[in-house]
C-alpha positions in Angstrom: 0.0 0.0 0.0 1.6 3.4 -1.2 1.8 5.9 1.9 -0.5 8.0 0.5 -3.4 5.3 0.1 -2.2 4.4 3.9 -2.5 7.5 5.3 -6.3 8.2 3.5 -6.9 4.8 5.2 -5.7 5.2 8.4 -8.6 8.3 8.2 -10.7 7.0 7.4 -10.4 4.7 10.1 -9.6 7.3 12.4 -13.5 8.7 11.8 -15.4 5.7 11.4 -14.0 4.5 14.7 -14.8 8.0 16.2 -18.2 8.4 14.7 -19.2 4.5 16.5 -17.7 5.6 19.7 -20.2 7.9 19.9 -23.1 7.0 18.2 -24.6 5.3 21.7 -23.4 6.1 25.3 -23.1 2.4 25.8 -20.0 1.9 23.2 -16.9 1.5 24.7 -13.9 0.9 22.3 -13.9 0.2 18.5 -11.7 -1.5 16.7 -10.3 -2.1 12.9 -8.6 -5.3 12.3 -7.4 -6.9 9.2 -7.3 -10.5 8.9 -3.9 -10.9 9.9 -4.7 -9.8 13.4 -3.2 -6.3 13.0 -5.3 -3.5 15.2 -5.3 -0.9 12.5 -7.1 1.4 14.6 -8.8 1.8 18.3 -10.5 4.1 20.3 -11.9 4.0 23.8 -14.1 6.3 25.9 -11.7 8.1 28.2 -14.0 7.8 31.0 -13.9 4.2 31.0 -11.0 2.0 32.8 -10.0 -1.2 29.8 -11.4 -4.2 31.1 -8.6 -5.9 29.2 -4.9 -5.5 28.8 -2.9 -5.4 25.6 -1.9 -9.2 25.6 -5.5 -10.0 26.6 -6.5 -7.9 24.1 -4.6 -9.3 21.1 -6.3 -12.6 22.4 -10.1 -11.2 22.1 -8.7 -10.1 18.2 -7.9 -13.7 17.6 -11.1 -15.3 19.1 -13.0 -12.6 17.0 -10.9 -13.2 13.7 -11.6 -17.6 14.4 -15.1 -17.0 14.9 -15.2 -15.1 11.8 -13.7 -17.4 9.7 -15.7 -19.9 11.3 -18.7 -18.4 9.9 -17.9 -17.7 6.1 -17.4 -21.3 5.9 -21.0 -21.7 5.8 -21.9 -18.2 3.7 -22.6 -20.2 0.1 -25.5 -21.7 2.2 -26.6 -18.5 5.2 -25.2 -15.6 2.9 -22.5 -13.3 4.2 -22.3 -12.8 8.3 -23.7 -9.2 9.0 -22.7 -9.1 12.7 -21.9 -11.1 15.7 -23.2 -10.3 18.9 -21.3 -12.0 21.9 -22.8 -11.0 25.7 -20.8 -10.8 28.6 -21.8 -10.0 32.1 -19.0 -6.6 32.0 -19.5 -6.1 28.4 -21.2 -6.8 25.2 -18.5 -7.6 21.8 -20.1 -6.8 18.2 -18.0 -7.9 15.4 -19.0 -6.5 12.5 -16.7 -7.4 9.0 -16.8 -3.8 7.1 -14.7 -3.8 3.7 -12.0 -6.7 3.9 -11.7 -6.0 8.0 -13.6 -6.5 11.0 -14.7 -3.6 13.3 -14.7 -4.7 16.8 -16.4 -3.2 19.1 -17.5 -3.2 22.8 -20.8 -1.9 24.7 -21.6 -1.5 28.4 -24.1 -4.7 29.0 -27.5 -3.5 27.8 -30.7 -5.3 26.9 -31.6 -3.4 24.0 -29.0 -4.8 21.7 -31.3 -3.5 18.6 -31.2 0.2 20.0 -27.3 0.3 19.9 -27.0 -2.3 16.6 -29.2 0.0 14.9 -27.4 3.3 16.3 -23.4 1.5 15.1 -24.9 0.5 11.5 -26.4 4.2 10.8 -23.2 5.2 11.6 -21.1 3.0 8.7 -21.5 4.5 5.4 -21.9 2.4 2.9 -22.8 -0.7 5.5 -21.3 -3.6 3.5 -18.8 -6.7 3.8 
């Protein structure tokens, strides 16, 4: 990737991460990953103390990235995954794949998942894999 075409990226990423972190007080951090397990970009409220360090951190990337691939296996049959939704009893993870990544992100635990899905998608323009 020319420097250039990196640094429009790493923007881009830069916004879209921004613009998720606060499209619901109940978002935590976000997250762009590639599929090599490289955190292209993160954010976090600073209000917030990580529930995770950075080695337990890299872990949750892999678990996300298995899971993932676990699920195209199956897309000629269910269609392309839109979204993962893993609950927690300190947090809620929603993987979504955007582009040829995988935004990662975290929410306070909340029972209305649909409220803050809803509010993340609006926020990702064009929403697509």
């Amino acid at each position: 990737m020319g420097l250039a075409k990196e640094v429009v990226t790493t923007q881009t990423h830069e916004k879209l991460c921004s613009d998720i972190l606060f499209s619901h007080e109940s978002v935590r951090f976000v997250g762009v990953v590639n599929n090599k397990s490289d955190l292209l970009y993160s954010t976090q409220k600073k209000d917030l103390d990580p529930l995770l360090d950075e080695d337990e951190i890299r872990i949750s990337i892999n678990y996300s990235l298995e899971r993932w691939r676990k699920a195209q296996n199956l897309s000629f049959r269910l269609g392309n995954e839109k979204l993962t939704l893993t609950e927690y009893e300190n947090v809620t993870l929603i993987s979504i794949p955007y582009q040829e990544n995988l935004l990662l992100i975290s929410t306070q635990p909340t029972v209305h998942y649909h409220d803050v899905v809803q509010s993340i998608i609006a926020t990702i323009p064009p929403w697509e894999i």
